[in-house]
C-alpha positions in Angstrom: -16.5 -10.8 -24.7 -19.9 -9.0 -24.0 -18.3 -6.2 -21.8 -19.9 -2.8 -22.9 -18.0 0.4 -21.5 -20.6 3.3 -20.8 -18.4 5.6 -19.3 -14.3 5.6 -19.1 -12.0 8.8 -17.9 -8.3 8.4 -16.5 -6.6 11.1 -14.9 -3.1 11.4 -13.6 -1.3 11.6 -10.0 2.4 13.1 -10.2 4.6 14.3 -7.8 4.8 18.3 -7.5 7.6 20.3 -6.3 7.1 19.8 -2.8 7.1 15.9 -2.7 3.4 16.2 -2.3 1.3 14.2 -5.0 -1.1 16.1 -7.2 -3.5 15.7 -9.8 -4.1 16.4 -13.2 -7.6 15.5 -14.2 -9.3 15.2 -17.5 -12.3 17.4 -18.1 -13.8 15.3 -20.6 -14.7 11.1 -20.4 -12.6 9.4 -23.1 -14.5 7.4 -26.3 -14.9 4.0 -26.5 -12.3 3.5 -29.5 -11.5 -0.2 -30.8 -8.1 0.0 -28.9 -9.9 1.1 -25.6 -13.0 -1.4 -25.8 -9.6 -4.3 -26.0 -7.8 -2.7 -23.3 -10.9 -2.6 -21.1 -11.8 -6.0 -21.4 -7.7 -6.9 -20.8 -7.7 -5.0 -18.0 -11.7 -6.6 -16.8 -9.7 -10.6 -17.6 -6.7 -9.9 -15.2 -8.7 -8.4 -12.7 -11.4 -11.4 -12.8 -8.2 -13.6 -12.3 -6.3 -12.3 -9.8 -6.5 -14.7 -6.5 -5.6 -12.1 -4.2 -9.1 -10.3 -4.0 -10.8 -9.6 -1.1 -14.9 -8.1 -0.8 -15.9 -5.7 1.4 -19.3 -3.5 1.8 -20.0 0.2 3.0 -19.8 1.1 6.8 -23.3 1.5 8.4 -24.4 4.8 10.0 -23.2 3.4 13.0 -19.9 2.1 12.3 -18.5 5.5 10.8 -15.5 7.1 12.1 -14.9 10.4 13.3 -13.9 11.7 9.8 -16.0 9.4 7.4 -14.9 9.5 3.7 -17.1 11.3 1.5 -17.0 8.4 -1.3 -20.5 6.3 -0.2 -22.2 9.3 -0.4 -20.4 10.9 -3.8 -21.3 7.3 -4.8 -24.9 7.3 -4.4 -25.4 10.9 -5.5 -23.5 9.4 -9.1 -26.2 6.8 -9.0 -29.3 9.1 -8.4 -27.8 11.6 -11.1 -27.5 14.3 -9.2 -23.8 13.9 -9.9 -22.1 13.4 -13.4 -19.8 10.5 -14.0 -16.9 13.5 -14.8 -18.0 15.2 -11.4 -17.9 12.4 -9.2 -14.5 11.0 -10.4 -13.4 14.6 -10.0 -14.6 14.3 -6.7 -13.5 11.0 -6.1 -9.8 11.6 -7.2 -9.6 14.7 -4.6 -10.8 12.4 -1.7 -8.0 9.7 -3.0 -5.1 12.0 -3.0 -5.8 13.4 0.6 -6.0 9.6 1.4 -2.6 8.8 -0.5 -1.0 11.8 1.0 -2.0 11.0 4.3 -0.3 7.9 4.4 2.6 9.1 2.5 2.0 6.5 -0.7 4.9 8.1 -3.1 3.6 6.5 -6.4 2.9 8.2 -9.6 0.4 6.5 -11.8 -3.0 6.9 -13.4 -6.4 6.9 -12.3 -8.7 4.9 -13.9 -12.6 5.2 -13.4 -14.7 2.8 -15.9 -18.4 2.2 -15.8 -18.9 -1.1 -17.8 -21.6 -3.6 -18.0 -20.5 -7.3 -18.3 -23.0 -10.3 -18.6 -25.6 -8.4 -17.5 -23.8 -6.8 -14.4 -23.0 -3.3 -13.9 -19.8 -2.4 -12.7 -17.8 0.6 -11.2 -13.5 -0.1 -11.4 -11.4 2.3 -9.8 -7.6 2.3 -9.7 -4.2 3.6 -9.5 -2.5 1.7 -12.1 1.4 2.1 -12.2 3.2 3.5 -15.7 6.3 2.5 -17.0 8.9 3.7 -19.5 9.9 1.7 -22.5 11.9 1.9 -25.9 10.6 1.5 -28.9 11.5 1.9 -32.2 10.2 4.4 -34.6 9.6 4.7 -38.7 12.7 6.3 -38.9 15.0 3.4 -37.0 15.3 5.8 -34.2 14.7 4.7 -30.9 12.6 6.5 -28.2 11.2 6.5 -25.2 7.7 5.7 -24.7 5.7 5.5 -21.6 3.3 2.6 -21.2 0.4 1.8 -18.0 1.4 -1.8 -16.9 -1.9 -3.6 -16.2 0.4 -6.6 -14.5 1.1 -4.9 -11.3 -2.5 -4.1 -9.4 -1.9 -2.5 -6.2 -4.8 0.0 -5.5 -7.8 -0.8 -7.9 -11.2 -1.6 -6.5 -14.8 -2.8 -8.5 -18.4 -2.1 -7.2 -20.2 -4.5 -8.3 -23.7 -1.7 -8.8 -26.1 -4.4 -9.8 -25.2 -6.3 -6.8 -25.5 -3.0 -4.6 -28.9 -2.1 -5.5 -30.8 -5.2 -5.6 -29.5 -6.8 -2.2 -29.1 -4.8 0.6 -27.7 -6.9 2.7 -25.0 -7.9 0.8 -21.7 -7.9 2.6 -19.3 -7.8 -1.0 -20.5 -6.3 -3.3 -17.0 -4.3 -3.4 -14.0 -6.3 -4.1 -10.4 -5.1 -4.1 -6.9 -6.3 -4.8 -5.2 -7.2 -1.4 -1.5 -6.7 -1.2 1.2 -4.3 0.8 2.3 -1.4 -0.3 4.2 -0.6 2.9 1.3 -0.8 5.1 -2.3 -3.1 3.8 -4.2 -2.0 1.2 -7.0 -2.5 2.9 -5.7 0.2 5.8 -5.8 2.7 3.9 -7.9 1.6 0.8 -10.8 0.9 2.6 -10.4 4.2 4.3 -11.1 6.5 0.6 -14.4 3.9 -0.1 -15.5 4.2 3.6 -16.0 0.5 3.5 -14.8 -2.6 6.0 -14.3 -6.3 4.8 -17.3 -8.1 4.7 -16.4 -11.7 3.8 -12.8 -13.8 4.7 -12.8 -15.5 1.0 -9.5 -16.8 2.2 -11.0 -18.5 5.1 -14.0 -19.6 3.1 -12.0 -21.5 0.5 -9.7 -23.1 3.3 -12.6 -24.3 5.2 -14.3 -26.4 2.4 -11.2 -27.7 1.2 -10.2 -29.1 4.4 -13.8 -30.5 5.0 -13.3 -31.9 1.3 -10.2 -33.6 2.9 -11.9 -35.1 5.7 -14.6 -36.2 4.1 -13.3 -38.4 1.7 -11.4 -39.3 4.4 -14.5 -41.0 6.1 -16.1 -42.2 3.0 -15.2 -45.5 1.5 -13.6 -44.8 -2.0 -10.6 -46.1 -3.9 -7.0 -44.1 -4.0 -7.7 -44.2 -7.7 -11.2 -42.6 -7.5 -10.7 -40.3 -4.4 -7.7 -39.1 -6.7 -10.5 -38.8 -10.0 -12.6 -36.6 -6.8 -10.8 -34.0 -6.5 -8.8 -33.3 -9.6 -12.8 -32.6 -10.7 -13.5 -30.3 -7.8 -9.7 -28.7 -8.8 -11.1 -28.5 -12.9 -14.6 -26.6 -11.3 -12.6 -24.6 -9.1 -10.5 -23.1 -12.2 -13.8 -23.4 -14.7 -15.6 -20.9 -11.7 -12.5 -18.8 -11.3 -11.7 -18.0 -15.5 -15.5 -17.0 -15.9 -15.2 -14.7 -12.6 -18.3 -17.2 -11.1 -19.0 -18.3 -7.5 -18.5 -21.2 -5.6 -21.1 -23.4 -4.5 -21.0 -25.6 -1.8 -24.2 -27.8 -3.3 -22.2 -28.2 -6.5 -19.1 -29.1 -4.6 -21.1 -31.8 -3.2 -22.1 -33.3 -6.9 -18.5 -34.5 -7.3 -18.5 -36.2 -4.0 -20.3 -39.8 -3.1 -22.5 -40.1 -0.4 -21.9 -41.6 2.9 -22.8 -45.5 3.8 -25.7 -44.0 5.8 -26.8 -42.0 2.9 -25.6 -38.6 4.2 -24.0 -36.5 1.5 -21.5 -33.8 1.5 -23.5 -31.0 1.9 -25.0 -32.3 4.9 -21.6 -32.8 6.6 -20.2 -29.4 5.7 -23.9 -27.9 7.1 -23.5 -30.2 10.1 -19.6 -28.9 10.8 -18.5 -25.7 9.1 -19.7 -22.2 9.2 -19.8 -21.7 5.5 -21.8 -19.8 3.2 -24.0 -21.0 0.4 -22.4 -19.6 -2.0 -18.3 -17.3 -2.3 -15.8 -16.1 -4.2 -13.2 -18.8 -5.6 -9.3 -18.1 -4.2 -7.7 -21.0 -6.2 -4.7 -20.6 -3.8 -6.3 -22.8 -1.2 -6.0 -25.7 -3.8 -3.2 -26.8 -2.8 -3.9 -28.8 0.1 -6.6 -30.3 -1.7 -3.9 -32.7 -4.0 -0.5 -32.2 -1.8 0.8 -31.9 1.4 2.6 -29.1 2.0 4.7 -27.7 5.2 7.6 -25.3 6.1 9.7 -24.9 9.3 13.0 -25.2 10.4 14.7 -24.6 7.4 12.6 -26.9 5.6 10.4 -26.2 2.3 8.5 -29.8 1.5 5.3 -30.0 -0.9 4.4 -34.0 -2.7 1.2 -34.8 -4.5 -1.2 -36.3 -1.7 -1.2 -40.1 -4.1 2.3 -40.5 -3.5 2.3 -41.4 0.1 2.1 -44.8 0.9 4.1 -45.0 -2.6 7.4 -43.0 -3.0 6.3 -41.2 0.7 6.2 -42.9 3.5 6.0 -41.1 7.1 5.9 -43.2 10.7 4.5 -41.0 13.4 6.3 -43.1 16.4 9.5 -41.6 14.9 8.6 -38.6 13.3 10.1 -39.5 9.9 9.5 -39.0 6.5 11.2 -41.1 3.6 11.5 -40.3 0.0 12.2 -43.2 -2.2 13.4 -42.0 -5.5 14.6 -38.3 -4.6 13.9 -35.9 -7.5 16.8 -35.2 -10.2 17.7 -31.8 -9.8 18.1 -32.4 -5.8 19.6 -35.8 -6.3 22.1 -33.6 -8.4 22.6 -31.3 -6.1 23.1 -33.7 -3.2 25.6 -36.0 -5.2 28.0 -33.1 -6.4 28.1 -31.7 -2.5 29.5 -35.4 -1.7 31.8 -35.4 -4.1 33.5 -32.1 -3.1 33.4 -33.0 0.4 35.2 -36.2 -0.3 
């Protein structure tokens, strides 16, 4: 993996006395050691993965708050030099904590600041990252505690993307963050320490070009077998985009699909119909509809692969019913041993 770390430092958030959190921060950055450089680039592949990111940008002069946050500007001072990497996560930690302890976030954990280049890219990630307690065993067949920082459960991390920053000024995400709850959004209270607002709906964006995948292959003539071939492709680029961290592209979202009998393609239609932009981040979650039909309500919980209606599926509007032919094993299980004990 060509990821190079140029500057790493953690410090520590603990609960004093009072219930308040406090820091305890580290005075000196930490070396880039075999076992770091792999833990780095772990913790870079699960964040590049998770589906639950969101991108925001820095408030404009004009849509600052009474009390701004300090970070934009302890941010650009890091990137003119006129603050060290050590000094501005000093900096950066105190702002963080009065955030934290403002909205009453109890969790211990440990700060991570990492400036790291990756394909060319320069990046800034800052998180709280939660740690755990395990056993292990030692030389002596003893057991013992040991604490370890458990890079499966993101809450609060964050990545400026510096490269991105710099070059376009109108960029509206060039910050991305994990979006979750912890009690109230992340983004309430997250995007309150970076002094930033949401800039793009990637959620939104994904949802609108699969559903005008769906109703274009709709409208254009093609097979069940090849409109099936279709989209398991656009699925296979969506995954291929999302594993190297990569955009999607509407114009290569259109290379998979046919063109229309009038010669129209799909880039047209989606230029013609939806508000979408060239070019945004992958959420793989909004898959889904492209290859099943899924729907909840009413106690119910239904999801089928889209080629088995008009197979297996079958659904008449007039009487708003849905039959399964050939009922899956575990429910026909369940199904026939509730019978029997009602009998």
């Amino acid at each position: 993996m060509s990821l190079i770390i140029e500057h790493l430092i953690i410090h520590s958030l603990r609960q004093g006395d009072n219930g308040v959190l406090q820091a305890d921060t580290r005075s000196q950055e930490l070396k880039a050691t075999t076992e770091v450089q792999e833990w780095i680039e772990q913790l870079h592949r699960i964040y590049q993965q998770k589906g639950n990111k969101s991108y925001a940008c820095f408030l404009a002069d004009t849509e600052q708050p009474e009390n701004p946050s300090p970070f934009p500007q302890l941010f650009q001072q890091y990137l003119d030099k006129n603050l060290t990497f050590v000094d501005f996560t000093h900096q950066s930690t105190t702002v963080l904590l009065a955030q934290l302890n403002h909205y009453q976030y109890p969790d211990e954990g440990v700060l991570i600041f990492c400036k790291y280049q990756f394909v060319g890219v320069d990046y800034i990630l800052l998180g709280l990252l939660d740690c755990e307690t395990s056993v292990t065993l030692t030389e002596q067949l003893e057991l013992s505690q040991i604490k370890y920082i458990d890079l499966s459960k993101m809450q609060l991390v964050a990545r400026i993307d510096i490269t991105e920053f710099q070059t376009n000024a109108d960029s509206r995400r060039y910050i991305s963050f994990i979006k979750g709850r912890i009690g109230r959004k992340v983004s309430d209270f997250f995007m309150d320490f970076l002094g930033a607002a949401e800039g793009v709906d990637v959620k939104l964006q994904n949802q609108l070009l699969i559903q005008a995948v769906n109703e274009y292959c709709q409208q254009v003539e093609m097979p069940a077998e090849e409109k099936t071939a279709t989209k398991k492709q656009i699925v296979d680029y969506y995954k291929g985009q999302s594993e190297e961290g990569a955009d999607i592209a509407v114009k290569s979202v259109a290379e998979y699909l046919p063109k229309q009998s009038d010669g129209a393609d799909f880039y047209s239609f989606v230029s013609d119909t939806y508000d979408l932009d060239e070019e945004f981040p992958v959420a793989t979650t909004a898959l889904r509809k492209l290859t099943k039909f899924v729907g909840s309500g009413g106690g119910l919980n239904i999801s089928f692969d889209e080629k088995l209606l008009g197979e297996r599926i079958a659904y008449d509007a007039n009487t708003d019913t849905l039959t399964i032919k050939g009922t899956p094993p575990n429910l026909k299980d369940q199904l026939l041993r509730m019978l029997k004990a009602q009998q």
